[in-house]
C-alpha positions as CSV (number, residue, x, y, z in Angstrom):
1,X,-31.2,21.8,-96.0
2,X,-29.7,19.5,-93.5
3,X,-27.3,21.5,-91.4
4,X,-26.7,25.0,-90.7
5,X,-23.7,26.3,-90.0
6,X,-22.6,27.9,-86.5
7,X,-19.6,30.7,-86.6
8,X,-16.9,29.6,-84.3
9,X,-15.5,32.4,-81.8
10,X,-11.9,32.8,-81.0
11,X,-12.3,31.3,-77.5
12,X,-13.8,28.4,-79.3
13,X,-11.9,25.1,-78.4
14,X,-11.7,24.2,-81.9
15,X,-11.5,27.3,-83.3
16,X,-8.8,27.2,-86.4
17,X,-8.2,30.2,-88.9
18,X,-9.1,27.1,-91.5
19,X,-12.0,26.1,-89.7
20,X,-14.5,29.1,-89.2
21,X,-17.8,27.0,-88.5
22,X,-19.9,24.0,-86.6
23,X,-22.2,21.9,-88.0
24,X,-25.4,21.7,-86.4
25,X,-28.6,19.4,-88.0
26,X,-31.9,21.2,-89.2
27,X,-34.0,17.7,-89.1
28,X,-32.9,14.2,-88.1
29,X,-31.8,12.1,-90.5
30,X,-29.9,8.6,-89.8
31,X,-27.8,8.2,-86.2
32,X,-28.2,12.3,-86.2
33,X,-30.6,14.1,-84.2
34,X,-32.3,17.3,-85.2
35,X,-30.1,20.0,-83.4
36,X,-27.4,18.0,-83.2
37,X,-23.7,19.7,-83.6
38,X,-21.3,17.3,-85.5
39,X,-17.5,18.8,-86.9
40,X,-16.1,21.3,-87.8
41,X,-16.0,22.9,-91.8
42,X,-14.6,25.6,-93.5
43,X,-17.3,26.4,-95.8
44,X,-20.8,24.8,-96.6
45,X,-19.1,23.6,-99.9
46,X,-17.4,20.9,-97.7
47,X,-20.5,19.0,-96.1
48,X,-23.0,18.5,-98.9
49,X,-26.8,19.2,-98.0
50,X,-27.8,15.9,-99.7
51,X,-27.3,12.1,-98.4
52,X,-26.4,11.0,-95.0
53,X,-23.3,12.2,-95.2
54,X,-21.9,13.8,-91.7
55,X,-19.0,14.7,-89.5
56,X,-18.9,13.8,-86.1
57,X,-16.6,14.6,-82.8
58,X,-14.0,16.7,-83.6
59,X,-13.5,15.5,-87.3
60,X,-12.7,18.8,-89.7
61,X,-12.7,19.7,-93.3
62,X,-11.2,23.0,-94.8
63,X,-9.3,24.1,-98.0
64,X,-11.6,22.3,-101.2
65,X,-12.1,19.1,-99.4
66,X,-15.4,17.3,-100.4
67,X,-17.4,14.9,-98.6
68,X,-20.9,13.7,-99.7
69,X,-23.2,10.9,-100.3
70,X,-23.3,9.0,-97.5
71,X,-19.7,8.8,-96.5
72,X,-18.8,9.7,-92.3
73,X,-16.2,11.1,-90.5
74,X,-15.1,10.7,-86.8
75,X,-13.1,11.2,-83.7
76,X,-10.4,13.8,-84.5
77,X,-10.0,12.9,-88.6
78,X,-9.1,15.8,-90.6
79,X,-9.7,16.5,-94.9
80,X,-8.3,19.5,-96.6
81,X,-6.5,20.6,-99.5
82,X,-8.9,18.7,-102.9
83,X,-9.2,15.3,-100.9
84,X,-12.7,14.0,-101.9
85,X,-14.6,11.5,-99.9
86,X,-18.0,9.6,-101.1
87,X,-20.4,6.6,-101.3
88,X,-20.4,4.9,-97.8
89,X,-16.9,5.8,-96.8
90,X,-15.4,6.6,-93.6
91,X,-12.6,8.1,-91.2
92,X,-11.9,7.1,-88.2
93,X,-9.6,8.4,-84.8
94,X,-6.3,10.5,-86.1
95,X,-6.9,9.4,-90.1
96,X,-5.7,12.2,-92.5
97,X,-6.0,12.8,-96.2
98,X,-5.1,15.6,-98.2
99,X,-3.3,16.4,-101.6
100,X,-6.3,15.2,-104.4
101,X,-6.9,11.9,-102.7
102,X,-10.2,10.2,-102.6
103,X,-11.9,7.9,-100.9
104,X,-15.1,5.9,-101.8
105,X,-16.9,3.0,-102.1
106,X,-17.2,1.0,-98.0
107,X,-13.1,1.6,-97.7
108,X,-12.4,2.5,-94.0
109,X,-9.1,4.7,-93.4
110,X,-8.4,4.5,-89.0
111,X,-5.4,4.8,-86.4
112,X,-2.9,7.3,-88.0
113,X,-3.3,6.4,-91.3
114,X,-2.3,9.1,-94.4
115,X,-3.3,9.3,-97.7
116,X,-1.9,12.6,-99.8
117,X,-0.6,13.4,-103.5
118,X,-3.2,11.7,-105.6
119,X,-3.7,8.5,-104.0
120,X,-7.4,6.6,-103.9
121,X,-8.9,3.8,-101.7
122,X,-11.7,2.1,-102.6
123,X,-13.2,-1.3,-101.8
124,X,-15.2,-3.1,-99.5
125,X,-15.7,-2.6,-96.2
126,X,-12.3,-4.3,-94.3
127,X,-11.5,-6.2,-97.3
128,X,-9.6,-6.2,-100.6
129,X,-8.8,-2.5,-100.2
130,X,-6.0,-0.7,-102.1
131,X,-4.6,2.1,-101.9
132,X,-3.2,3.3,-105.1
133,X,-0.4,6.0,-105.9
134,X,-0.5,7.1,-109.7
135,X,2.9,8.2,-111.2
136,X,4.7,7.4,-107.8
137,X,6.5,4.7,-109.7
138,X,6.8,3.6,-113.2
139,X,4.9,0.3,-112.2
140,X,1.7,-0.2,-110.5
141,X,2.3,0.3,-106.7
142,X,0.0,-0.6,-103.7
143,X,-0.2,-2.2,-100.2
144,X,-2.5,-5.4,-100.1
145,X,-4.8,-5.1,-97.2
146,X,-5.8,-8.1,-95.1
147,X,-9.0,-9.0,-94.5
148,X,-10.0,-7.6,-91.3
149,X,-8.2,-4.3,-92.8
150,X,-5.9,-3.0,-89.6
151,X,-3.0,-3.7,-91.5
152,X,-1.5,-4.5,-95.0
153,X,-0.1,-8.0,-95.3
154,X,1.8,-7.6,-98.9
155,X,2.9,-4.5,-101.2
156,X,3.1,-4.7,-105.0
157,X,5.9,-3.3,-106.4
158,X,5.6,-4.0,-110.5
159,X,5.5,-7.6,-111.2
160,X,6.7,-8.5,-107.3
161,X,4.1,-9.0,-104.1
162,X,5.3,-9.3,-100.9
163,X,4.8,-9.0,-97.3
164,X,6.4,-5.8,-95.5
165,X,8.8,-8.2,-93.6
166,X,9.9,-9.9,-97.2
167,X,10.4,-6.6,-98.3
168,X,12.3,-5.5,-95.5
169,X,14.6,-8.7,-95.9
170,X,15.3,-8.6,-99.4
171,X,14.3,-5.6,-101.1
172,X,16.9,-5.7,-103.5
173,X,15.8,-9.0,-105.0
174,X,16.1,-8.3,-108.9
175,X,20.0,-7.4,-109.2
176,X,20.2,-7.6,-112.6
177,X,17.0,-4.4,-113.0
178,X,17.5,-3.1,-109.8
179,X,21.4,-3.0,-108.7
180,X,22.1,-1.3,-105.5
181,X,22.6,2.5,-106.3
182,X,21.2,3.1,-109.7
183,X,18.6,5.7,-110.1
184,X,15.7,3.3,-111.1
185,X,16.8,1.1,-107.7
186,X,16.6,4.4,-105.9
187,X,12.8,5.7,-107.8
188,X,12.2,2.0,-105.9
189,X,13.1,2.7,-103.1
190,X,11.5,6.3,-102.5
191,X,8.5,4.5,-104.2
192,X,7.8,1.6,-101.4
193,X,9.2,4.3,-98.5
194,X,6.4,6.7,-99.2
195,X,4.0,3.8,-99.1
196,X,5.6,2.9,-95.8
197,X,5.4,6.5,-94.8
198,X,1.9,6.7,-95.4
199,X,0.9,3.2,-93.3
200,X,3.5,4.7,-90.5
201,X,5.7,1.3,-91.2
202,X,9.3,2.0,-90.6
203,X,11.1,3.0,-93.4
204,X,13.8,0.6,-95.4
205,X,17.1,2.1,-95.5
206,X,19.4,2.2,-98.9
């Protein structure tokens, strides 16, 4: 074992009727010290006992949220709900994700970022990540990510890749499949707001 895990008390700062315990390391093992406390869990089934995997600050995990491998967590980011994160992944400052998202591979999630329903990331650290979101529209859907990964520079919507700003000038810009007001133009709509939502973009109005 890696970690034991410390029962919070009522007057604890964090204490949370989700989140009933501390971590604290049983032997040092990458950046963490032996007797180390790291974040907060609701259950040892959150934190696995293998890999390098670890929360730090005031990061938290309840519900049937998952992280292991070698995958971090930091400042005040929060998991719950089936979210799963693995490999080398990480979360940064006020990141959320919940719903049965993953996360995995070097993909980094920071600032306010959310990622809920059943939406993934994966890819390299700060480049050529997506963010997918199966069934959220009846074609492929996901926001491009630049290189140095603070912010997405394009969204494609089925056949059509643009940049927030294009989007925002012309999002009806197929008339003839999408006319303003029919229900698929609307499934569009709700489709490229929620992605908006989810990077805390402003939203396009109908």
């Amino acid at each position: 074992m890696k970690y034991e895990l410390i029962k919070l008390t009522k007057d604890h700062k964090s204490y949370d009727l989700r989140v009933k315990y501390q971590i604290k390391a049983l032997k040092s093992f990458n950046n963490v010290k032996k007797g180390e406390l790291g974040g907060y869990v609701a259950n040892e089934t959150n934190l696995s006992q293998s890999g390098d995997c670890w929360l730090y600050n005031n990061a938290k995990m309840f519900d049937n949220a998952e992280i292991y491998d070698n995958a971090k967590m930091f400042d005040n980011a929060k998991m719950f709900d089936n979210a799963k994160m693995f490999d080398n992944a990480e979360m940064f400052d006020n990141a959320k994700m919940f719903g049965n998202t993953k996360i995995c591979d070097n993909a980094k999630m920071f600032g306010n970022a959310k990622i809920y329903d059943n939406a993934k990331i994966q890819g390299n650290y700060r480049s050529n990540i997506k963010l997918y979101y199966p069934k959220l529209y009846r074609y492929m859907s996901y926001p491009i990510f630049e290189r140095d990964g603070e912010k997405p520079i394009r969204i494609r919507m089925g056949c059509f890749t643009r940049t927030i700003k294009e989007w925002r000038e012309d999002f009806y810009n197929n008339n003839k499949e999408f006319p303003k007001g029919a229900p698929q133009t609307k499934q569009r709509l709700y489709a490229i707001n929620y992605i908006l939502d989810t990077l805390g973009e402003e939203r396009i109005k109908e």
